[in-house]
BANUPA-696493 format. One record per atom (N, C-alpha, C): residue number from 1; z, x, y; residue in three letters; atom name. Coordinates in nm, 3 decimals. Atoms other than C-alpha are relative to their C-alpha. Layout:
<rs>
    nr        c3        c1        c2   rest   atom
   NUM         Z         X         Y    ALA     CA
...
</rs>
This chain:
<rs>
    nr        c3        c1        c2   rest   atom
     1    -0.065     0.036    -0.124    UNK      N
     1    -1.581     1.375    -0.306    UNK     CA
     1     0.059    -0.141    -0.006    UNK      C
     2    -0.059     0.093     0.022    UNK      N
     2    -1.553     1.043    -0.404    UNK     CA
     2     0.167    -0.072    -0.063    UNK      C
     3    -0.089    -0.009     0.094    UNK      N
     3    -1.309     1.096    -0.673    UNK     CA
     3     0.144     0.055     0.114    UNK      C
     4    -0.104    -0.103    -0.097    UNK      N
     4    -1.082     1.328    -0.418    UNK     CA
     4     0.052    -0.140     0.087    UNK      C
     5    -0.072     0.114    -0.113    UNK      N
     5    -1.071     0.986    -0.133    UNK     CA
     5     0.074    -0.075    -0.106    UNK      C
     6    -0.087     0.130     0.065    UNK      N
     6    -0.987     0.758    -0.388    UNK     CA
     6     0.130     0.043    -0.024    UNK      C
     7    -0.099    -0.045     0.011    UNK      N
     7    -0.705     0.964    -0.517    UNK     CA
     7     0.105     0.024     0.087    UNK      C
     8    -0.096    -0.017    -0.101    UNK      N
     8    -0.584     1.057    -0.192    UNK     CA
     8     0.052    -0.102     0.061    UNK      C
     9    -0.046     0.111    -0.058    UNK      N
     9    -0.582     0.715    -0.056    UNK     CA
     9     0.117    -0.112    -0.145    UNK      C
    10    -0.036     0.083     0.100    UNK      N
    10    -0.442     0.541    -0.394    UNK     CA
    10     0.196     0.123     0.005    UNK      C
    11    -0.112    -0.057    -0.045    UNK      N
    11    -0.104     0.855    -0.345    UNK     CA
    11     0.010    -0.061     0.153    UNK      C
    12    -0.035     0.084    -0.073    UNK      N
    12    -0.119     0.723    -0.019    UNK     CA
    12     0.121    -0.145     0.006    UNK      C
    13    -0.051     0.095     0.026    UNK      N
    13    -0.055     0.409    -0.097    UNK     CA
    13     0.155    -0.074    -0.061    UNK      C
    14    -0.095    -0.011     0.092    UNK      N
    14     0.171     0.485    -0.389    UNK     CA
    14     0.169     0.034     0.101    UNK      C
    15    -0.070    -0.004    -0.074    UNK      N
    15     0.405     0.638    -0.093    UNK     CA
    15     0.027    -0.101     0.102    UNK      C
    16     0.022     0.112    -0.018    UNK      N
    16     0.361     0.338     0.079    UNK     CA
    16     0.125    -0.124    -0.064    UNK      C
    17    -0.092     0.028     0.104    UNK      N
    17     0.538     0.147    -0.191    UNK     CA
    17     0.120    -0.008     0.012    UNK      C
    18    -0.072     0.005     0.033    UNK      N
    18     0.787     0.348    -0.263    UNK     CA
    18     0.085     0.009     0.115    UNK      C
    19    -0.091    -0.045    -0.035    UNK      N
    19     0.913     0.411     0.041    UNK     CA
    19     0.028    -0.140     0.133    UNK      C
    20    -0.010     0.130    -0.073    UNK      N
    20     0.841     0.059     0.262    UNK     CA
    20    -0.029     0.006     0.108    UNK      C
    21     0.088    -0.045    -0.103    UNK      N
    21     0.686     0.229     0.530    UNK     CA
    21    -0.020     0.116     0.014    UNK      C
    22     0.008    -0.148    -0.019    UNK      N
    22     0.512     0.528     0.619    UNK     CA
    22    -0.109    -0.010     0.149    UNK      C
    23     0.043    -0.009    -0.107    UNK      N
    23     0.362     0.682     0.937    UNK     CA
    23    -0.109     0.084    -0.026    UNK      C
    24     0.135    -0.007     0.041    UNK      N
    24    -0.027     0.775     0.922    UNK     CA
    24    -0.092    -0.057     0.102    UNK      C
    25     0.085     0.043    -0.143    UNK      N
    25    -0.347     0.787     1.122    UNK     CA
    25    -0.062    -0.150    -0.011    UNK      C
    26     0.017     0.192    -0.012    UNK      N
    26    -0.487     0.395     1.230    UNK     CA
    26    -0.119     0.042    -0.110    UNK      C
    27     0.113     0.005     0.091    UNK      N
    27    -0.793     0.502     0.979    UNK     CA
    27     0.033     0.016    -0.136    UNK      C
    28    -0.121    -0.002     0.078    UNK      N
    28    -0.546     0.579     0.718    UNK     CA
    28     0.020    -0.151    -0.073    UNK      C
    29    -0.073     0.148     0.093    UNK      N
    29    -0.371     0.283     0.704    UNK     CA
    29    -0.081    -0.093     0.047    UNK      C
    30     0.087     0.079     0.035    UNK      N
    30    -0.659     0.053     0.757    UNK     CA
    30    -0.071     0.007    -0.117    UNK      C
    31     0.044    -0.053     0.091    UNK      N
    31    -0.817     0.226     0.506    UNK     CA
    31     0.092    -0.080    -0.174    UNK      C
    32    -0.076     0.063     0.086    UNK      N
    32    -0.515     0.113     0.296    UNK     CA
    32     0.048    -0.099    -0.060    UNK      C
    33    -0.038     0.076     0.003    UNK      N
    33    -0.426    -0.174     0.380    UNK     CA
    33    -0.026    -0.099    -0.129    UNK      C
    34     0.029     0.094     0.088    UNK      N
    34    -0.683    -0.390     0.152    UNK     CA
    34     0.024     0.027    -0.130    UNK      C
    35    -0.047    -0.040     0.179    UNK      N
    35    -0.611    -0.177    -0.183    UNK     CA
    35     0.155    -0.057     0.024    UNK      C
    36    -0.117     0.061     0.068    UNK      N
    36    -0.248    -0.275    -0.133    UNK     CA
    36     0.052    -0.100     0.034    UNK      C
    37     0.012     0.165    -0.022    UNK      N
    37    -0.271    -0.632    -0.006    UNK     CA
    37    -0.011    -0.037    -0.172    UNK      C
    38     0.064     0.119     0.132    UNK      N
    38    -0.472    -0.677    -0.356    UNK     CA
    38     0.147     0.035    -0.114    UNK      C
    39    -0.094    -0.044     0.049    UNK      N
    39    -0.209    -0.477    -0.499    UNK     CA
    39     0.095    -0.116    -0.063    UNK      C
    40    -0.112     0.092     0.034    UNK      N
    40     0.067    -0.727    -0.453    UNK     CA
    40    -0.045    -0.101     0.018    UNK      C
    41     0.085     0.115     0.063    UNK      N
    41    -0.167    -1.034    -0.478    UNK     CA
    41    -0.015     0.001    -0.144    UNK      C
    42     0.000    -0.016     0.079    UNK      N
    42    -0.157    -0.907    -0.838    UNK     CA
    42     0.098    -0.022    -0.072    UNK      C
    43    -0.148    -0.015     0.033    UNK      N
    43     0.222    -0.844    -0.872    UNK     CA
    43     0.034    -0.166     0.051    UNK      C
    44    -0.090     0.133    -0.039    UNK      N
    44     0.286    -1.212    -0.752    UNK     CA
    44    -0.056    -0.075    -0.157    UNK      C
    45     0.016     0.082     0.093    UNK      N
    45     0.081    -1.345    -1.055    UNK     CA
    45     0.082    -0.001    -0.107    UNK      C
    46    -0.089    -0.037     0.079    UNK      N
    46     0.382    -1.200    -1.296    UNK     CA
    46    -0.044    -0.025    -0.161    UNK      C
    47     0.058     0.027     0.162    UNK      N
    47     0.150    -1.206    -1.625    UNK     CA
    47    -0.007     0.141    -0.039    UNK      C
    48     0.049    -0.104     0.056    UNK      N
    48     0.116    -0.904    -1.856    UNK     CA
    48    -0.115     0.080     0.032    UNK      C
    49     0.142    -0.058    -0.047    UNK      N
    49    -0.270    -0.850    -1.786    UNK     CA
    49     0.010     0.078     0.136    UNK      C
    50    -0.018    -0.031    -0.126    UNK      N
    50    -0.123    -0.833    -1.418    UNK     CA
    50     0.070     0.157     0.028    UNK      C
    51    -0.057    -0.090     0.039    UNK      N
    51     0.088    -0.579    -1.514    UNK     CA
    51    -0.053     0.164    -0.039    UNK      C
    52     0.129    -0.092     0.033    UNK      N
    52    -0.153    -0.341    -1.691    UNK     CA
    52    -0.060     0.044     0.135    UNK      C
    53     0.080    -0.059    -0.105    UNK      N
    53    -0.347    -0.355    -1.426    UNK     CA
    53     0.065     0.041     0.134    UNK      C
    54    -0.076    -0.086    -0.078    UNK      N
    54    -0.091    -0.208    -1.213    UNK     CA
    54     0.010     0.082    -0.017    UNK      C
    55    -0.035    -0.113     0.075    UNK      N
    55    -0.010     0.052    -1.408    UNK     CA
    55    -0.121     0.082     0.023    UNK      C
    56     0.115    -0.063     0.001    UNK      N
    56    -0.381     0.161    -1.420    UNK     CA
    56    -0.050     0.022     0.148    UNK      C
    57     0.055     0.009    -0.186    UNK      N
    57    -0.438     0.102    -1.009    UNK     CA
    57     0.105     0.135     0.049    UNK      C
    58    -0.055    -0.105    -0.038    UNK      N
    58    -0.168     0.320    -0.934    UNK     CA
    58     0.051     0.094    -0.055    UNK      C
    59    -0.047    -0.061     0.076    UNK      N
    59    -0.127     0.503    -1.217    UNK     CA
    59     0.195     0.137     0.009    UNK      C
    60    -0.168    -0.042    -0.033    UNK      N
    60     0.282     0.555    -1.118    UNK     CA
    60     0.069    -0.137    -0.050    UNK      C
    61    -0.045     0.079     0.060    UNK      N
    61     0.496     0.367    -1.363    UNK     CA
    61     0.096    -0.042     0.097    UNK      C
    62    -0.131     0.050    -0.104    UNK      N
    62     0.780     0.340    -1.105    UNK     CA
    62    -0.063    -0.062     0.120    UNK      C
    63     0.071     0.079    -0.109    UNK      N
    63     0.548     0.212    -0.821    UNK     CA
    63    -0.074    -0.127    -0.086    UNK      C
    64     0.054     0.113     0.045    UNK      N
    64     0.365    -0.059    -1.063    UNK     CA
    64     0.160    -0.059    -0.053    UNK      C
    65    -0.088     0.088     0.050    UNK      N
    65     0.712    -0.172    -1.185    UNK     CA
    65     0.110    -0.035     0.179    UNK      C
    66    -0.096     0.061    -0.120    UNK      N
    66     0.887    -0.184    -0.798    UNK     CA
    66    -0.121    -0.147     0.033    UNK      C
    67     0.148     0.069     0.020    UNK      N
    67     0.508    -0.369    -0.754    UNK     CA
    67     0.035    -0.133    -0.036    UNK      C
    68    -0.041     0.174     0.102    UNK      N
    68     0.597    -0.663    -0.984    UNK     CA
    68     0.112    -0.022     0.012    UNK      C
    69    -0.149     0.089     0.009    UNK      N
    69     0.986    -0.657    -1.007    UNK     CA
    69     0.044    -0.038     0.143    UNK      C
    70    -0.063     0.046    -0.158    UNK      N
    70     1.036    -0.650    -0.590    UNK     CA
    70    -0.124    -0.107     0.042    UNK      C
    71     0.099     0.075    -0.064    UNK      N
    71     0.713    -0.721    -0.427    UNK     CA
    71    -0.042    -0.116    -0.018    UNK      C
    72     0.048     0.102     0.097    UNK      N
    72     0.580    -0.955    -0.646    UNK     CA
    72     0.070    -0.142     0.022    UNK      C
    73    -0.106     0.122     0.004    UNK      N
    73     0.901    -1.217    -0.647    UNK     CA
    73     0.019    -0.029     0.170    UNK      C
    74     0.028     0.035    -0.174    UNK      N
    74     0.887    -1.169    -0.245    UNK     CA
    74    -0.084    -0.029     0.073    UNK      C
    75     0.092     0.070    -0.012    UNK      N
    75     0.593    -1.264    -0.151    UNK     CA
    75    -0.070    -0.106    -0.106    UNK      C
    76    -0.027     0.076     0.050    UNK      N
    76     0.602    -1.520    -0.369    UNK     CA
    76    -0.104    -0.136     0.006    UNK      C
    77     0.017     0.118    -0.071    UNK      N
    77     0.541    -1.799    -0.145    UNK     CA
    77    -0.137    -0.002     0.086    UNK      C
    78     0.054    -0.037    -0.066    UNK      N
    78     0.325    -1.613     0.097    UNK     CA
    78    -0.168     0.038    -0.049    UNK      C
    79     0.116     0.003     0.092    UNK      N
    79    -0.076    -1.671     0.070    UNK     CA
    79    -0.049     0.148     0.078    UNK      C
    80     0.086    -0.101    -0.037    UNK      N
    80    -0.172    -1.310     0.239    UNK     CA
    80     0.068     0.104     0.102    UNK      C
    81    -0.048    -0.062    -0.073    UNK      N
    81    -0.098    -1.065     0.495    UNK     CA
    81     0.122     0.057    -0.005    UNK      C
    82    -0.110    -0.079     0.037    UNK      N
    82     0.165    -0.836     0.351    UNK     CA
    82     0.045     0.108     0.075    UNK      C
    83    -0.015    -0.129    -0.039    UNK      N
    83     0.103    -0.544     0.539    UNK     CA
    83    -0.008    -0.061     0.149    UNK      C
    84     0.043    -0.027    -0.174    UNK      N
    84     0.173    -0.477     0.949    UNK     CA
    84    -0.085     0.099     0.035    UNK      C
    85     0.079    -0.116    -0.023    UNK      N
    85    -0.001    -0.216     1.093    UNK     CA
    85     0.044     0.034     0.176    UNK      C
    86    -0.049    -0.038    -0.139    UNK      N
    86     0.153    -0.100     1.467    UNK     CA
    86    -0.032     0.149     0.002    UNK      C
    87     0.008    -0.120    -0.074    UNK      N
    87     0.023     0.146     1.657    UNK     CA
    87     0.040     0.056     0.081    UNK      C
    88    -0.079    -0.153    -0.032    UNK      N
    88     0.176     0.462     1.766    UNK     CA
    88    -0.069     0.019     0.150    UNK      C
    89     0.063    -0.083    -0.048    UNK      N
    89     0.153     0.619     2.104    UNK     CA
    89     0.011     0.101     0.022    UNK      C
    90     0.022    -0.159     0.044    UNK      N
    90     0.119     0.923     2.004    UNK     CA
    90    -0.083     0.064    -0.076    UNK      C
    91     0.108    -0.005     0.081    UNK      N
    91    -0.122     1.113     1.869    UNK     CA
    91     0.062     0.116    -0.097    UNK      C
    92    -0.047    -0.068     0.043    UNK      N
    92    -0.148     1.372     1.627    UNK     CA
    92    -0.047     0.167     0.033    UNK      C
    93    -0.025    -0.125    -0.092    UNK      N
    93    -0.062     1.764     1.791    UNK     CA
    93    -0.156     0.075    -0.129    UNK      C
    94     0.089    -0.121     0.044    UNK      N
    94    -0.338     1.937     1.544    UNK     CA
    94    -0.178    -0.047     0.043    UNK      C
    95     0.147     0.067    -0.053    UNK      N
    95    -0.672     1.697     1.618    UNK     CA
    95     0.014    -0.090     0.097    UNK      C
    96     0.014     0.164    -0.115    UNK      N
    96    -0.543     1.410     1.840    UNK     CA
    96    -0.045    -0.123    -0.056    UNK      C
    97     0.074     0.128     0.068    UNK      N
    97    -0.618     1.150     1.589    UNK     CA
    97     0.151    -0.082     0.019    UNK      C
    98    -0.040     0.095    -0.020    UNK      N
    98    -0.443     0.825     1.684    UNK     CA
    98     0.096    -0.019    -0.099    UNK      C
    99    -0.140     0.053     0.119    UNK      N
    99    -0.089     0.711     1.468    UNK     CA
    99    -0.003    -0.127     0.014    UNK      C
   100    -0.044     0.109     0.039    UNK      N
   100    -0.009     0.430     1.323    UNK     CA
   100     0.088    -0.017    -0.126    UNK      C
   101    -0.122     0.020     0.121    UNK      N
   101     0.302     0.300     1.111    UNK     CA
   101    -0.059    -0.165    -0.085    UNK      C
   102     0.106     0.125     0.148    UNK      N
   102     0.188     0.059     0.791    UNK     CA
   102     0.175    -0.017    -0.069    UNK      C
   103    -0.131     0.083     0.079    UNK      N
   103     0.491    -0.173     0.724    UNK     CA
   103    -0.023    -0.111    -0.080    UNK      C
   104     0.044     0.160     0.038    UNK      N
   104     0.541    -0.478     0.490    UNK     CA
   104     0.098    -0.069     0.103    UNK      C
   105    -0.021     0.132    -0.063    UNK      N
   105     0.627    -0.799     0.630    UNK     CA
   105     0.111    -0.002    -0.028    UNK      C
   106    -0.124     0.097     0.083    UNK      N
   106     0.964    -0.933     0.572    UNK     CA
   106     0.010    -0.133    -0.019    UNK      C
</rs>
């Protein structure tokens, strides 16, 4: 079971990424937030090792290289708080679990 969250939350994420926001329940993207805060706390250090270990976190070559070549050089400057998190009012029509949209910062 373990193996199953991690995976699901780490594709999560990976969509996340690639797409610069996505819409998801508030447990979701809290859930998310701190794996991809560290994420691009990683991609700003622009070293090889840093690198790797992108590759291996999200095992998606095209999400560890947007990771380092965008993210990375844009938060730059910035010591934290990458991610927004705004909540939705609306819920969702099959359980009623609470929305929330998980943006980066500009």
């Amino acid at each position: 079971m373990k193996g199953e969250r991690r995976a699901f939350l780490r594709n999560l994420a990976n969509d996340l990424i690639r797409a610069g926001r996505i819409e998801t329940t508030e447990v979701r993207a809290k859930a998310i937030r701190p794996m991809v805060e560290n994420l691009v706390t990683h991609a700003k250090k622009r070293t090889l090792a840093s690198r790797r270990l992108l590759m291996s976190r999200t095992q998606n070559d095209a999400v560890a290289k947007k990771l380092y070549e965008e993210f990375g050089p844009r938060y730059a400057a910035r010591a934290g708080g990458y991610l927004r998190i705004k909540k939705l009012a609306k819920h969702r029509m099959r359980d009623g679990s609470r929305l929330a949209r998980v943006e980066f910062v500009e």
